[in-house]
MIFIGU-879017 format. One line per field, with one value per residue: x, y, z of N, C-alpha, C in turn. Coordinates in steps of 0.02 Angstrom, whole numbers. Layout:
n.x = (X,...);
n.y = (Y,...);
n.z = (Z,...);
ca.x = (X,...);
ca.y = (Y,...);
ca.z = (Z,...);
c.x = (X,...);
c.y = (Y,...);
c.z = (Z,...);
END
This chain:
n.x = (2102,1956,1813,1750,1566,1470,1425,1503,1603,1503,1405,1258,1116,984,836,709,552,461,402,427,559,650,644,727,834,892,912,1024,1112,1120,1207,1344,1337,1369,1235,1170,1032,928,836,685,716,690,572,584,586,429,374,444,361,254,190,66,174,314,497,560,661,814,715,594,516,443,533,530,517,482,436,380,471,596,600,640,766,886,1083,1116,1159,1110,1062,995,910,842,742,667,743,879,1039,994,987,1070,1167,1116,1147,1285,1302,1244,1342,1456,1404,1341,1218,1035,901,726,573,483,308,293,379,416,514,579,565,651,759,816,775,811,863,908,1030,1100,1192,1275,1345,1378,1360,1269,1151,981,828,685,530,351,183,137,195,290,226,54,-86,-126,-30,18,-72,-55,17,-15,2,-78,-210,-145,-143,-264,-314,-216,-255,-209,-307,-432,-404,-382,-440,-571,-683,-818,-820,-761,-655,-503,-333,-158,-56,38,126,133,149,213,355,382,415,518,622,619,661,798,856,836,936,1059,1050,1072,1210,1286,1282,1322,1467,1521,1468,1474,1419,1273,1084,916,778,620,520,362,241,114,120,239,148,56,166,208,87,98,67,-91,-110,-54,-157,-266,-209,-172,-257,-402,-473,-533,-477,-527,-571,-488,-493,-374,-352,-270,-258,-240,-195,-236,-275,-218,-187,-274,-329,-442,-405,-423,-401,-371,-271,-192,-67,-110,2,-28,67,80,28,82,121,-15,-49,-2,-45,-183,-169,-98,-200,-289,-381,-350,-434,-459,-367,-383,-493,-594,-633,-535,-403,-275,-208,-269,-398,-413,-432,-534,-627,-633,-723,-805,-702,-618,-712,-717,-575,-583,-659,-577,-460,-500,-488,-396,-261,-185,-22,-39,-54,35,161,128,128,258,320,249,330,251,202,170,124,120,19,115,103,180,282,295,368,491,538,564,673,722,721,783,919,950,973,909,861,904,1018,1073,1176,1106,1119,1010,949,1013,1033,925,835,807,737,845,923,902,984,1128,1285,1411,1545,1558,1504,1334,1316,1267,1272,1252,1115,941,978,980,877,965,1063,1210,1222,1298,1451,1437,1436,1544,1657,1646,1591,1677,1621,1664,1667,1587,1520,1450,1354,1301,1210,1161,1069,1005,901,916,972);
n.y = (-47,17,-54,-57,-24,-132,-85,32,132,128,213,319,356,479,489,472,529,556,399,259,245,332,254,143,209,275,141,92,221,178,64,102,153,300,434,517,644,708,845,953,1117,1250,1189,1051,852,809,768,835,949,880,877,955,831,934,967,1026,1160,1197,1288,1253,1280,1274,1210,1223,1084,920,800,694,674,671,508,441,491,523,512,558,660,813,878,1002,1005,1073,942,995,1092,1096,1119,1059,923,877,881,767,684,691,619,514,465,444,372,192,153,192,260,275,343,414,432,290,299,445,481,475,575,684,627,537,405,245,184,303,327,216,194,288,217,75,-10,27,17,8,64,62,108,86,123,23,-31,-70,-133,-183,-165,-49,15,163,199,327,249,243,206,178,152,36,-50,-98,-134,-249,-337,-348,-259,-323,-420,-386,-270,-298,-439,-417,-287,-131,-133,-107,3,-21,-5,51,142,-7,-54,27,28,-94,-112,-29,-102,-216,-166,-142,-261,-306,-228,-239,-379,-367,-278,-402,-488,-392,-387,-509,-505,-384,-297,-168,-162,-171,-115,-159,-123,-139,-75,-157,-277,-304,-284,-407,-517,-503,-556,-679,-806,-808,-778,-907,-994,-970,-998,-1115,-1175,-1156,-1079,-903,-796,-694,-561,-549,-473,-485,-601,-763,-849,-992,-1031,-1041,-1026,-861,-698,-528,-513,-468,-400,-398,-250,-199,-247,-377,-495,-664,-777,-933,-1066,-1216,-1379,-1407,-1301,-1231,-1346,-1307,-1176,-1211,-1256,-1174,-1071,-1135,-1244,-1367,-1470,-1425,-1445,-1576,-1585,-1624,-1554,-1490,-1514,-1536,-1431,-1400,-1435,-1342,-1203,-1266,-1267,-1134,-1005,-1066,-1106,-994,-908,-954,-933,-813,-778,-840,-727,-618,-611,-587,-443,-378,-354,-438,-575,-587,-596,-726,-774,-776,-832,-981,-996,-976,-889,-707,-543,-352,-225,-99,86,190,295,194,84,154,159,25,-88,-179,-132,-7,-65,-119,-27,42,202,317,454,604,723,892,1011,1132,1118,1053,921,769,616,485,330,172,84,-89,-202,-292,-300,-430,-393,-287,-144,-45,96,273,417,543,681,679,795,975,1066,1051,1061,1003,1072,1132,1056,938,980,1042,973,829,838,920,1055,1242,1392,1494,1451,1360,1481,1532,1441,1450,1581,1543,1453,1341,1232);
n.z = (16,-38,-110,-269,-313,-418,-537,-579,-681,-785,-877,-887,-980,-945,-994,-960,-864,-723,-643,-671,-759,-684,-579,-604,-648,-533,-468,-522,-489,-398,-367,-447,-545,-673,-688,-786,-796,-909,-908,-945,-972,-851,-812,-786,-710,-697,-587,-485,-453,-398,-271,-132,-5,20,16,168,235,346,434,427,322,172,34,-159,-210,-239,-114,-176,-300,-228,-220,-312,-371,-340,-333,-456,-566,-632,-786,-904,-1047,-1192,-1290,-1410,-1494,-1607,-1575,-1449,-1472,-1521,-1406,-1338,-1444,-1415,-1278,-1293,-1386,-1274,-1170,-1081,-1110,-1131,-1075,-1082,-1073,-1174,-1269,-1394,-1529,-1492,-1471,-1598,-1701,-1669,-1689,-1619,-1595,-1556,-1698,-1740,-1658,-1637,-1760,-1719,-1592,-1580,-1467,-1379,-1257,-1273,-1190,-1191,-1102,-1088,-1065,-1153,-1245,-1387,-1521,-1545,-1541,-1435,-1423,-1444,-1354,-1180,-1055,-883,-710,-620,-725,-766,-678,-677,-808,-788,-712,-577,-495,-493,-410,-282,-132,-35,-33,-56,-89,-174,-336,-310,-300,-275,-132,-145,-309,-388,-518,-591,-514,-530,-679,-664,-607,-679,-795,-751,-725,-867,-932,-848,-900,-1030,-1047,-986,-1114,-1216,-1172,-1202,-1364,-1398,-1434,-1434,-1398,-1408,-1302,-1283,-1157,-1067,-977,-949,-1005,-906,-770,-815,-802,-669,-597,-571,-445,-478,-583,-619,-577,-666,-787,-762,-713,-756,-671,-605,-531,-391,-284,-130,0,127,152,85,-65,-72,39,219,401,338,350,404,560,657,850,1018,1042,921,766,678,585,546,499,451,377,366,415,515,585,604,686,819,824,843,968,1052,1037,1137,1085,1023,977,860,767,713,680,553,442,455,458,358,255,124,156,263,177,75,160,203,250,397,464,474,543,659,690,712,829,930,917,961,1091,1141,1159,1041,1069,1162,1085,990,1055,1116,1005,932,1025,1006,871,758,616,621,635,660,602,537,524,404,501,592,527,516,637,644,755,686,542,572,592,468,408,314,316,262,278,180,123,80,-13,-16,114,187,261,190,209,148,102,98,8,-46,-86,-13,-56,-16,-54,-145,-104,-112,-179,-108,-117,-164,-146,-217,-370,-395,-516,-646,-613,-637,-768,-827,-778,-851,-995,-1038,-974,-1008,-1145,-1204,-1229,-1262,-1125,-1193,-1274,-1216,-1137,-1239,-1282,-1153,-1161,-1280,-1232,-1234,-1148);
ca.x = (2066,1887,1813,1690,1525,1465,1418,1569,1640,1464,1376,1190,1082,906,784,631,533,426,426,456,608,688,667,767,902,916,953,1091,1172,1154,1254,1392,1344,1350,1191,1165,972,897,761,664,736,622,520,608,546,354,380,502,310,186,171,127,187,383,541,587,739,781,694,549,479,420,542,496,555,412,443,380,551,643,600,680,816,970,1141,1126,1175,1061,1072,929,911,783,758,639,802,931,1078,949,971,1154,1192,1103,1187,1346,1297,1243,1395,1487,1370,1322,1145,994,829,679,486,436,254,298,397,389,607,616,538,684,801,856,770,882,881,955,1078,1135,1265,1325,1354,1336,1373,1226,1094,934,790,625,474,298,137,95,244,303,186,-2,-161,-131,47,1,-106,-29,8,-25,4,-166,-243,-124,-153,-325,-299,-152,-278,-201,-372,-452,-386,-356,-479,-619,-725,-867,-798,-744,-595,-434,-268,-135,-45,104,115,205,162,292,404,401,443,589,660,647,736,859,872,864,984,1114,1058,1127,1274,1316,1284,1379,1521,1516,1465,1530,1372,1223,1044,850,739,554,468,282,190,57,170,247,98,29,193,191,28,126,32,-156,-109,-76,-244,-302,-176,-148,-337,-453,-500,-517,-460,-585,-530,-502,-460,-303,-322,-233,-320,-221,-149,-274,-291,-166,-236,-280,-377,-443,-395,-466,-377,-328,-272,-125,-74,-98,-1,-12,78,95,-23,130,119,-88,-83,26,-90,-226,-145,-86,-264,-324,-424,-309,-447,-470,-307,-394,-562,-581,-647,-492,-353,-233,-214,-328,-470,-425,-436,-611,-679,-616,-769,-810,-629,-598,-765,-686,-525,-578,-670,-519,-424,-526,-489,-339,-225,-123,41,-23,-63,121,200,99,139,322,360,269,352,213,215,136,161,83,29,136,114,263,305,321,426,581,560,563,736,749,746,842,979,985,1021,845,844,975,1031,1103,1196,1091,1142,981,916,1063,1015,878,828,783,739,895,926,895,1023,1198,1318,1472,1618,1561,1427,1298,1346,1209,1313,1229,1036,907,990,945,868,1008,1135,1270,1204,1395,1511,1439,1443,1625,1698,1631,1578,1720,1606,1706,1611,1540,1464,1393,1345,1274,1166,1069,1058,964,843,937,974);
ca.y = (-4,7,-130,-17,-30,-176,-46,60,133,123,276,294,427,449,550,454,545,518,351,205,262,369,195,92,238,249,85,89,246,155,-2,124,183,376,437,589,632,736,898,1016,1192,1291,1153,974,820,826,742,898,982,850,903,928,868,976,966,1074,1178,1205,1322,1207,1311,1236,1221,1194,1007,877,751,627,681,637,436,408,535,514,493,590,730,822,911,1020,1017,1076,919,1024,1134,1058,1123,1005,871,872,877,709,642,694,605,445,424,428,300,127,148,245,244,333,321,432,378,251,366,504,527,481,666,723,603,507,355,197,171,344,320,170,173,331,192,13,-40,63,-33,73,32,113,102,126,87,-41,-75,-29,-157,-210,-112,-2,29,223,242,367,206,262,156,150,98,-35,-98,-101,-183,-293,-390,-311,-236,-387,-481,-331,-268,-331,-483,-372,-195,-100,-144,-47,-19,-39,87,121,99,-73,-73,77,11,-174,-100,7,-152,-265,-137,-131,-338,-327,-179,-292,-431,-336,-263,-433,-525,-339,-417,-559,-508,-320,-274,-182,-189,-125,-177,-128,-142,-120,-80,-199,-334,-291,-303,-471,-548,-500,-576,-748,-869,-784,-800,-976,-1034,-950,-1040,-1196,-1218,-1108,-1017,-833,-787,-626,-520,-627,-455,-501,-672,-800,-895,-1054,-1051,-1023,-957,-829,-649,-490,-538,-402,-435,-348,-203,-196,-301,-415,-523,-721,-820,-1008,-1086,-1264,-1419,-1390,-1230,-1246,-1381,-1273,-1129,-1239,-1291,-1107,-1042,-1179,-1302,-1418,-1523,-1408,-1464,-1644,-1597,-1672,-1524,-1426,-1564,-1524,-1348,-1417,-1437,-1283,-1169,-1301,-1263,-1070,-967,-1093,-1107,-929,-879,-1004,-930,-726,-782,-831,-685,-565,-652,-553,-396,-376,-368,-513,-616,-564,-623,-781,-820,-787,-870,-1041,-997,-958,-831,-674,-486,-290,-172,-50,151,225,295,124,69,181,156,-24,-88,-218,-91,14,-107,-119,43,63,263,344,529,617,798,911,1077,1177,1116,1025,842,747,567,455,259,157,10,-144,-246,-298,-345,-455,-379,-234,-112,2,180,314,489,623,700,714,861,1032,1068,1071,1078,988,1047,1162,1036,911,1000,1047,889,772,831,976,1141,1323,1425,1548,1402,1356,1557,1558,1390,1465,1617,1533,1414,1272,1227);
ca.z = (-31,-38,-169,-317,-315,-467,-590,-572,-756,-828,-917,-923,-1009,-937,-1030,-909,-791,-691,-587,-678,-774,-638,-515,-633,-654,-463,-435,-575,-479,-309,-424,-461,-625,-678,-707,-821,-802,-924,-880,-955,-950,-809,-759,-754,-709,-658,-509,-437,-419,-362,-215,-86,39,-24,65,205,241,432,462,422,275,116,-41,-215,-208,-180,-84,-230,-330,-204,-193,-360,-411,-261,-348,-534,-622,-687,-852,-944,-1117,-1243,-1344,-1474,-1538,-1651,-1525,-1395,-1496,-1543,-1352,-1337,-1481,-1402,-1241,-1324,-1391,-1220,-1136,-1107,-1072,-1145,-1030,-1103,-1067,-1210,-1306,-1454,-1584,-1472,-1493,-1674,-1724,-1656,-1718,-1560,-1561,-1565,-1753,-1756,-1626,-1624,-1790,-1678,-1521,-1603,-1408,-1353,-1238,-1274,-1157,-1193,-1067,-1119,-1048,-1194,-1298,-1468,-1557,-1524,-1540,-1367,-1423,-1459,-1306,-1147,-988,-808,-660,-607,-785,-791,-614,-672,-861,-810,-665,-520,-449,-470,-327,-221,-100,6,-78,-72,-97,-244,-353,-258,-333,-181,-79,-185,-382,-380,-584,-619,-463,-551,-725,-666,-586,-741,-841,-734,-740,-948,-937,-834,-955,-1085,-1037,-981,-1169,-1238,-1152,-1258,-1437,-1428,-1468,-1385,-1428,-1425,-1253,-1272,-1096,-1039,-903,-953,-989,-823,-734,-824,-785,-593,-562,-523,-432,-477,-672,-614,-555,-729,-850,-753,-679,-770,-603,-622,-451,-354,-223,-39,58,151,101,45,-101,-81,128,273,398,323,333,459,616,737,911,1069,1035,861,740,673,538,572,442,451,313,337,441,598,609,613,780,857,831,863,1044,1064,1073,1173,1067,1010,918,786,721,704,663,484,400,436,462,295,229,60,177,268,106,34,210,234,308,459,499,489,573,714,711,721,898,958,907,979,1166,1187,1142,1000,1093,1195,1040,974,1101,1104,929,931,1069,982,787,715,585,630,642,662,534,544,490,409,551,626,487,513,696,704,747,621,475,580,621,425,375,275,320,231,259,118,111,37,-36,-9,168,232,245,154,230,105,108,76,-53,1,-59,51,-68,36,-86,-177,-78,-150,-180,-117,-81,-164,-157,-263,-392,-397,-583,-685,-578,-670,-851,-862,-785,-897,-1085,-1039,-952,-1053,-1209,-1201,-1235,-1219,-1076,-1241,-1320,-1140,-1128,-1304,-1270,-1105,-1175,-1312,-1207,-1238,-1078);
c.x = (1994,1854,1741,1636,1527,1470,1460,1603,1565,1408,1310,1151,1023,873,717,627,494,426,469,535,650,690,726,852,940,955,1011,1133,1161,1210,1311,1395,1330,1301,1155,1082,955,824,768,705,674,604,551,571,462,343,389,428,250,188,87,134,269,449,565,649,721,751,599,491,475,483,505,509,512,441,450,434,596,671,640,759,876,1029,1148,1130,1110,1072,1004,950,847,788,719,691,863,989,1076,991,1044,1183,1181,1129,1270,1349,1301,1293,1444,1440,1328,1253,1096,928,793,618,446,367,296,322,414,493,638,608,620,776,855,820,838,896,934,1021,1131,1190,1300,1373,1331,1334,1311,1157,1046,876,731,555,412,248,112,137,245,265,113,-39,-154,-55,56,-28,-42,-42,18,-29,-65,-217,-204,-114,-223,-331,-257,-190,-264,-261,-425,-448,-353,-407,-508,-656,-794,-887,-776,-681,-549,-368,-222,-89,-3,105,157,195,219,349,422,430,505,627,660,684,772,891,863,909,1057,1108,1113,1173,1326,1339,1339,1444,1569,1538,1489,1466,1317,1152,975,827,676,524,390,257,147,78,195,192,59,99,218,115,15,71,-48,-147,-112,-127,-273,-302,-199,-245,-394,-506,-495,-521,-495,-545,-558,-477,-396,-290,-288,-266,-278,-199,-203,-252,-216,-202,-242,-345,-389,-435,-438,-442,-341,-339,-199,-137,-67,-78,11,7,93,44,21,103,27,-99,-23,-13,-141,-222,-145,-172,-342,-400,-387,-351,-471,-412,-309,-455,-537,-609,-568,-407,-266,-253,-254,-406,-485,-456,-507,-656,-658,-657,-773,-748,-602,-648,-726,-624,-512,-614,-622,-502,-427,-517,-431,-315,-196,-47,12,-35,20,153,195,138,212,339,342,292,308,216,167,151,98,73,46,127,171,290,324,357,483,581,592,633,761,768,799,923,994,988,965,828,909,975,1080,1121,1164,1108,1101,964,960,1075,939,877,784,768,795,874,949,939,1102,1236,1362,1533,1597,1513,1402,1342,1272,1237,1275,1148,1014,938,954,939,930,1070,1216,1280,1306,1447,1509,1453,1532,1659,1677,1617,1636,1695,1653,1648,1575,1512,1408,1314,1290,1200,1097,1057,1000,904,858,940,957);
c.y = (-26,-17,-33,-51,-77,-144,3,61,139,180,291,359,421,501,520,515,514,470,296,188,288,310,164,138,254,201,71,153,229,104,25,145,251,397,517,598,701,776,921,1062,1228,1229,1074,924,855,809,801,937,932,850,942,843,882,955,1042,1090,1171,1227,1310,1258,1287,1276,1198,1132,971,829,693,630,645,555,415,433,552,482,517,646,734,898,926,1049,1013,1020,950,1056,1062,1068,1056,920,828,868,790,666,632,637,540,405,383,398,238,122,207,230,292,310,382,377,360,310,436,543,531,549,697,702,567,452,313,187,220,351,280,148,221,269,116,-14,-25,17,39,49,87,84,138,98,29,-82,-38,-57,-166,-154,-58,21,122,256,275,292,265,200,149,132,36,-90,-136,-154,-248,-325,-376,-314,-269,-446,-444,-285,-325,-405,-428,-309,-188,-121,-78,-59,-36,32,142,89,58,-69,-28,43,-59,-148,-48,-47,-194,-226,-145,-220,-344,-283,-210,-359,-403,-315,-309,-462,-461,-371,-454,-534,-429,-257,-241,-188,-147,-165,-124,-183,-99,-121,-146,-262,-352,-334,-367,-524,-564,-522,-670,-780,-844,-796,-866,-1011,-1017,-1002,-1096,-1204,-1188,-1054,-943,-825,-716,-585,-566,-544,-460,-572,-705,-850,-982,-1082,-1013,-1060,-911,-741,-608,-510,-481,-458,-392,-284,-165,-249,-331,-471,-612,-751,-889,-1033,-1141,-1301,-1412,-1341,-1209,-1278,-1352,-1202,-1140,-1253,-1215,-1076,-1084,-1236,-1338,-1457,-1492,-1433,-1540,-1644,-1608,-1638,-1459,-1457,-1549,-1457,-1355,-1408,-1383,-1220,-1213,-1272,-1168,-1037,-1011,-1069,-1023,-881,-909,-967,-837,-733,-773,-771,-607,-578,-590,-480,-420,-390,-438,-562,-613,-615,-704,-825,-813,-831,-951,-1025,-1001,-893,-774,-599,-421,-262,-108,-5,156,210,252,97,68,167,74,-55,-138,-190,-31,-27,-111,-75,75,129,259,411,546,690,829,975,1152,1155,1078,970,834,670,544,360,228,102,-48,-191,-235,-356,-376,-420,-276,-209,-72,48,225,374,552,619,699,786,889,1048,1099,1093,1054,997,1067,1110,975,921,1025,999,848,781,901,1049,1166,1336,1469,1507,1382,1428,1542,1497,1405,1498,1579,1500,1345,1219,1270);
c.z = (-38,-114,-213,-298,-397,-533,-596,-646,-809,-837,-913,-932,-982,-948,-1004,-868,-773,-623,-608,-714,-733,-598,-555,-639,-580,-442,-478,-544,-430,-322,-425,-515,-628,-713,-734,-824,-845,-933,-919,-936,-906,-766,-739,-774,-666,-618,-447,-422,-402,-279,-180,-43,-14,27,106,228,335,458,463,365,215,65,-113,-229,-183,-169,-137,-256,-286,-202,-271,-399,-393,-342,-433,-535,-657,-721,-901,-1023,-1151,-1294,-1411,-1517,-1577,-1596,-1469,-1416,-1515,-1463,-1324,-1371,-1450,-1340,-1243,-1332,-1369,-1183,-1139,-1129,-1087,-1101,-1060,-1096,-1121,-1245,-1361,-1503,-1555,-1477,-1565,-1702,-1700,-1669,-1657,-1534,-1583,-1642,-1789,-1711,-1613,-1674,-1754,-1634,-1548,-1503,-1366,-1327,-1220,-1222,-1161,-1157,-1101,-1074,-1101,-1242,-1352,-1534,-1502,-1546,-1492,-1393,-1414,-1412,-1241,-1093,-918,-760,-633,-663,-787,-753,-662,-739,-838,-731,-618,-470,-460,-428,-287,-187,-62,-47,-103,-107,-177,-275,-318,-292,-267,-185,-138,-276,-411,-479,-615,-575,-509,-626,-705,-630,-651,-778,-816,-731,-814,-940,-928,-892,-1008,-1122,-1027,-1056,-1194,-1209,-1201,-1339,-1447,-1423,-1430,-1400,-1381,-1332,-1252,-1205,-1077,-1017,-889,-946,-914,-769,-720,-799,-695,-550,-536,-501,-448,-547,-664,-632,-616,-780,-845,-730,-710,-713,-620,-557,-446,-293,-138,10,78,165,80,-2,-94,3,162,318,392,313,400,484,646,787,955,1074,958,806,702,632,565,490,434,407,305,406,542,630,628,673,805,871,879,971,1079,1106,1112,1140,996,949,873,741,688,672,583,436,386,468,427,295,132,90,220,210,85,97,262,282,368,489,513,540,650,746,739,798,926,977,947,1060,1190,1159,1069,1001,1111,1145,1015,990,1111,1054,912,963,1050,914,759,678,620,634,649,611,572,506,445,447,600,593,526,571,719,677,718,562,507,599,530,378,303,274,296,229,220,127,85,39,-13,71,226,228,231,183,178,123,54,7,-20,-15,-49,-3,-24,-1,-112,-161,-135,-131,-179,-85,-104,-150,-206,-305,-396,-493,-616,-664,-588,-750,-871,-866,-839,-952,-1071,-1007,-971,-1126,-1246,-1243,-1218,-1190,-1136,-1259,-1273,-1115,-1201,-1287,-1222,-1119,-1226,-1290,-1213,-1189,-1037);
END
């Protein structure tokens, strides 16, 4: 018999859109948990139109489905409800009751008006683990302001040690500050559920972009705390390991990462001058890093001697770190991520199949679960209000009729 997925039996309401809420409820229905997502009537999440680029049926013609929707919304139900109506509001309460797990990224207050933050929910559901995302939190001075992943790259130090040295502050490709806050919820969420175990009980979790952000800036907060350094932008840099960073070659260019004094006179030997690995300005990886420009000015000659492949090849064959920048499109092709199952096609209803990027981790006992698509707006609002919360079909009837759903 085939073992459950970890999260298997566990409930979760998600009134997020967006990114950073919808990542964290993803990876709770790749886990095995059932994931009820609550839309707008008509329009949804706001994702389902940022577009383009949209998803195409076979016939390779644009649907209303952007692409962006897709990267977070695989494996839920989704159910539209007006929370402005009282009906709205009583459907949520009903919902609450039946699950573990509340996810919401409204602004600060923005569900009590309607009588569904946690203070009002939670004598419904004392068990109830609420988890509310904000860009700033539920206390401080900013608590009230609207967060965006690119203000809070930009506040939370990010685009200060990202770019060129020279160049403009840059946020990076994809918005790791929503991506990093829909992963810590989902690590207090499991916190939670685990201590609920315990005491019976479940409990409040205010998270924040900003927070987020200041706590993902790991070894660069470092050098702040611990050394009073305010660390600048190094490019592709490493502020503490040289040479670590993109080289052009004679054709291109490719990542050289040296990370220890071995792996340096092996480089050193590699590209034929051995006594840089002795010279006494660049000996240790302290005096590499005190003596960076020379050594790197030194080491982009080199680099430029040969190919890309032929540097590759070079540097694999002595264990030195090193690698290509790959496109996308070089991604999915290359047969390491295909060998681990990182593309994932999915059934879809309107276009057939949908190829999505998988979930990266391989339990040994109990796998992920990723079977359905991205839902179609509101495509489970019926079987939900009658199999779970046991509506008659007239009350269902009377509800869309009204705008409720």
């Amino acid at each position: 018999m085939t073992t459950k997925p970890p999260l298997s039996g566990f409930r979760v309401l998600d009134l997020s859109r967006v990114l950073a809420g919808p990542w964290a409820t993803q990876v709770l229905a790749d886990l095995g948990a059932e994931v009820i997502k609550i839309e707008r009537p008509q329009t949804g999440d706001d994702t389902r139109h940022w577009g383009p680029p949209y998803l195409r049926d076979k016939e390779g013609r644009e649907t209303d489905t952007a692409a962006y929707y897709l990267a977070m919304n695989r494996g839920k139900a989704s159910v539209t409800v007006d929370l402005r109506s009282t009906a709205g509001q009583s459907i949520i309460r009903g919902l609450a009751k039946k699950s573990d797990v509340l996810i919401e990224n409204f602004k600060v207050d923005g569900l009590k008006k309607y009588g569904l933050d946690y203070a009002m929910l939670a004598p419904l559901n004392p068990k109830l683990v609420y988890c509310s995302i904000t860009g700033f939190g539920q206390t401080g001075p900013y608590r009230h302001r609207p967060g965006y992943d690119l203000l809070i790259q930009g506040m939370g130090g990010l685009m200060s040690v990202t770019g060129d040295k020279n160049g403009a502050p840059q946020k990076t490709g994809i918005p790791v500050a929503d991506v990093g806050a829909g992963l810590y919820a989902v690590i207090a969420i499991q916190a939670a559920l685990l201590e609920r175990a315990r005491s019976g009980r479940g409990q409040y979790i205010d998270l924040s972009l900003l927070d987020v952000q200041t706590a993902m800036l790991a070894n660069q907060a470092a050098s702040y705390l611990a050394g009073d350094v305010i660390p600048g932008r190094l490019g592709t840099e490493h502020p503490s390991i040289t040479p670590y960073q993109v080289f052009e070659t004679a054709d291109g260019h490719i990542i050289l990462a040296v990370g220890n004094d071995r792996q340096f006179a092996r480089f050193a030997e590699l590209a034929g001058v051995p006594e840089l690995a002795q010279n006494p300005l660049f000996s240790t990886n302290e005096l590499r890093v005190r003596n960076r420009r020379p050594l790197c000015t030194a080491v982009a000659e080199f680099m430029r001697q040969d190919s890309s492949a032929g540097w590759l090849k070079r540097l694999e064959a002595a264990a030195i770190p090193s690698g290509p920048i790959n496109n996308i499109a070089e991604v999915f092709d290359n047969p390491q991520v295909k060998q681990r199952g990182m593309r994932l096609t999915l059934s879809h209803p309107q276009v057939g199949t949908v190829d999505l990027v998988g979930n990266p981790v391989n339990f040994s006992r109990t796998p992920t679960r990723a079977e359905t698509a991205p839902p179609a707006l509101g495509a489970d609002t019926e079987k939900v209000l009658v199999e779970l919360l046991g509506y008659d079909q007239d009350t269902v009837r009377t509800l869309r009729r009204d705008g409720v759903i």
